[in-house]
C-alpha positions in Angstrom: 0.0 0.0 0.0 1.6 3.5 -1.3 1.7 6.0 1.4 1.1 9.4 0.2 4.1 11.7 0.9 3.0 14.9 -0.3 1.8 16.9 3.1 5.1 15.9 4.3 6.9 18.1 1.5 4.6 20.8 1.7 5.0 20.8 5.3 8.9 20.7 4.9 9.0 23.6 2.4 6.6 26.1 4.4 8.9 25.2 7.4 12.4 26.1 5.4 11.0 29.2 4.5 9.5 30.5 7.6 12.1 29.3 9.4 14.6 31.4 7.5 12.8 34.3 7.3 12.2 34.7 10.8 15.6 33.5 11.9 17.7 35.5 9.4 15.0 37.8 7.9 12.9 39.2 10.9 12.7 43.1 8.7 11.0 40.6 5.8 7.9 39.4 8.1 7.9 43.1 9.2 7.5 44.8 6.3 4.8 41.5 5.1 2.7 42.5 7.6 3.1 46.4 6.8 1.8 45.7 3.2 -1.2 43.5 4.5 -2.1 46.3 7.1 -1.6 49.3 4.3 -3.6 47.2 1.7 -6.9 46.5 4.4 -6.9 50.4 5.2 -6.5 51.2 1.3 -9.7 48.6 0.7 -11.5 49.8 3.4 -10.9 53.8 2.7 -12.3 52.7 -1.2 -14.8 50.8 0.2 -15.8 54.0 2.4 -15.2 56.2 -0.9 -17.5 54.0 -3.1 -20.6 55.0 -0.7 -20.0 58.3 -0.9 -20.4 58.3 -5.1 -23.8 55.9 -4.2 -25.0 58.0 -1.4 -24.6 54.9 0.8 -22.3 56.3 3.1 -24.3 55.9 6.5 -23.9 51.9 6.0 -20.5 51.8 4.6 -18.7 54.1 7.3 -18.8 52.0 9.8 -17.4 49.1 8.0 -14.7 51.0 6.7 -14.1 52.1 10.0 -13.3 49.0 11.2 -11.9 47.7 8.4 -9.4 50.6 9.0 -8.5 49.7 12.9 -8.0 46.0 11.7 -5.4 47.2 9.5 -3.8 49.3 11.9 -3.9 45.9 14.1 -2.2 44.2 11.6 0.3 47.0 11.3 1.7 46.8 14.4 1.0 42.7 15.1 5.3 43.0 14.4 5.7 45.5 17.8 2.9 43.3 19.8 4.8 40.3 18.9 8.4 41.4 19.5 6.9 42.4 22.9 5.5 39.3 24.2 7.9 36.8 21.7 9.4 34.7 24.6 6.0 33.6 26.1 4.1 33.3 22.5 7.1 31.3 21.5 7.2 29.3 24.7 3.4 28.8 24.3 3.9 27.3 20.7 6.8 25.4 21.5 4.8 24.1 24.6 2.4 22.6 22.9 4.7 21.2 19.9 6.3 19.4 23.2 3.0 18.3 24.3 1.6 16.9 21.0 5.3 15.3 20.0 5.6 13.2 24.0 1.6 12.2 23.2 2.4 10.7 20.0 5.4 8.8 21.0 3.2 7.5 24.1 0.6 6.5 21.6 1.9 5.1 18.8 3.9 1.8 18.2 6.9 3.0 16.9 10.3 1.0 16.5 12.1 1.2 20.1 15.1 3.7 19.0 12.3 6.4 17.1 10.0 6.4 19.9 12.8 7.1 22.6 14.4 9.6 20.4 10.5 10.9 19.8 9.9 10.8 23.7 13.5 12.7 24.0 12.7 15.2 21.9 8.9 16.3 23.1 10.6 16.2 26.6 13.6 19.0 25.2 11.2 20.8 23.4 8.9 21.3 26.9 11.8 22.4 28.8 12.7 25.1 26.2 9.3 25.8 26.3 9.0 26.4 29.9 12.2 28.6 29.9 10.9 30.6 27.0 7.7 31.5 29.1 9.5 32.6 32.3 12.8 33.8 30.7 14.5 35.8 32.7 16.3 37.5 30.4 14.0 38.6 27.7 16.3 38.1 24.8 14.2 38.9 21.9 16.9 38.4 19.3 17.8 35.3 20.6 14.3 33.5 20.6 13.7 34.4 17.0 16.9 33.3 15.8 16.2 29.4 18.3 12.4 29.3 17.0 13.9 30.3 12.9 16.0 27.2 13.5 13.7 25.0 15.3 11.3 25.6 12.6 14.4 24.2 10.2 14.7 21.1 12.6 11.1 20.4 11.9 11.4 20.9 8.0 14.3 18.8 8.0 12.3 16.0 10.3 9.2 16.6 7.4 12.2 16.5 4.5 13.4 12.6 6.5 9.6 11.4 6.9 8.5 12.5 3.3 12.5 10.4 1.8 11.0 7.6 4.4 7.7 7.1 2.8 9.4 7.2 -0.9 12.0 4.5 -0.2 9.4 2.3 1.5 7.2 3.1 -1.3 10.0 1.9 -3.8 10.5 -0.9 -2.1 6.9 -2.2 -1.6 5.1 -2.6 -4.9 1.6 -1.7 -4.5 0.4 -5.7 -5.8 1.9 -7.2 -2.7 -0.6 -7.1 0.1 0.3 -6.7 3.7 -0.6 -9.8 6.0 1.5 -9.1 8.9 -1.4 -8.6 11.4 -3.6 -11.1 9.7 -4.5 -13.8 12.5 -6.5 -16.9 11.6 -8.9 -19.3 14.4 -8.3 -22.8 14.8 -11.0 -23.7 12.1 -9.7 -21.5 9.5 -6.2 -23.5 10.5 -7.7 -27.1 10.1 -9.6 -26.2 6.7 -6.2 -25.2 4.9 -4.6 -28.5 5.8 
C-alpha cells in the first residue's frame, strides 16, 4: 500500500522558508505585515469612498471604519509580537512538546524512534517552559532558536517524506500486507 508523501513536503517547504525568514529575515515578516495592514486600510478607505459616489455612506462608514482599525492591528502585530515573543514562543513550543511526548506515548513505533520521539517532546517542553518565564527577555535570541527549530522540523518533514518514498520503492503496490492477519483454529484445520 503507497503512502502518500505529499503533506510531508509541503510541510517541509513552508517550514524552510518560515524558518529562515524569521531566523535571518525578521525586517521581511515586518514589512509582510506592513503591506497586509496598508492594503486593508486602502480597501477599506475605497470601500468608504464608493458610498460616498452611491450616497450609501451611513452603512459603509462604519465598516470601513473597522476595516481601518484592523489594519492598523495588523500593522503593528510585528511591535505586539516582538513584545510578548518569549511567552508566545514558549506557548507554541509548549504545545509542539505536548503533542510530540503524546504521540510517542501512543503510537507503536520501532524502540530507537520512539525514545528519540519521547527525547525530543521532553527537550522541546523544557525550552518551552524557559521561554515563558525567561528571565532575560532576549528577543533576538528567541527568534533566531524558533527560525532554526522551525528548520529542525522541516528537516524532520524533509526525512519522513525520503521515508515514505523508499518504503514506497520498495513495496510494490500488488503485494498485500498480511503481517497482522490472524487466523482461528477452524480456519487452520480447513487449509490442511
Amino acid at each position: 500500500m503507497k503512502i502518500d508523501n505529499s503533506s510531508y513536503i509541503f510541510k517541509g517547504i513552508l517550514l524552510t522558508v518560515c524558518g529562515v525568514l524569521f531566523a535571518f529575515f525578521p525586517g521581511v515578516l515586518s514589512w509582510i505585515f506592513y503591506i497586509i495592514g496598508g492594503i486593508i486600510i486602502i480597501g477599506s478607505v475605497v470601500t468608504v469612498l464608493g458610498g460616498l459616489g452611491s450616497g450609501d455612506v451611513s452603512s459603509l462608514l462604519p465598516a470601513g471604519a473597522v476595516g481601518v482599525l484592523i489594519g492598523i492591528l495588523v500593522m503593528y502585530l510585528p511591535k505586539i509580537i516582538t513584545a510578548q515573543m518569549s511567552v508566545i514562543a514558549g506557548i507554541i513550543l509548549g504545545i509542539v512538546a505536548i503533542t510530540q511526548i503524546v504521540k510517542s506515548l501512543s503510537k507503536d513505533f520501532t524502540k530507537g524512534l520512539k525514545l528519540g520521539q519521547l527525547i525530543f517532546g521532553v527537550v522541546l517542553l523544557v525550552c518551552s517552559m524557559f521561554l515563558m518565564f525567561n528571565p532575560f527577555k532576549g528577543g533576538n535570541i528567541i527568534r533566531i532558536i524558533i527560525g532554526i527549530v522551525m528548520l529542525l522540523f522541516a528537516a524532520f518533514n524533509y526525512y519522513v517524506a525520503y521515508t515514505i518514498k523508499q518504503r514506497n520503492a520498495s513495496n510494490p503496490s500488488n503485494i498485500i500486507d498480511v503481517t497482522d492477519f490472524t487466523t482461528s483454529d477452524d480456519d487452520h484445520k480447513r487449509i490442511q
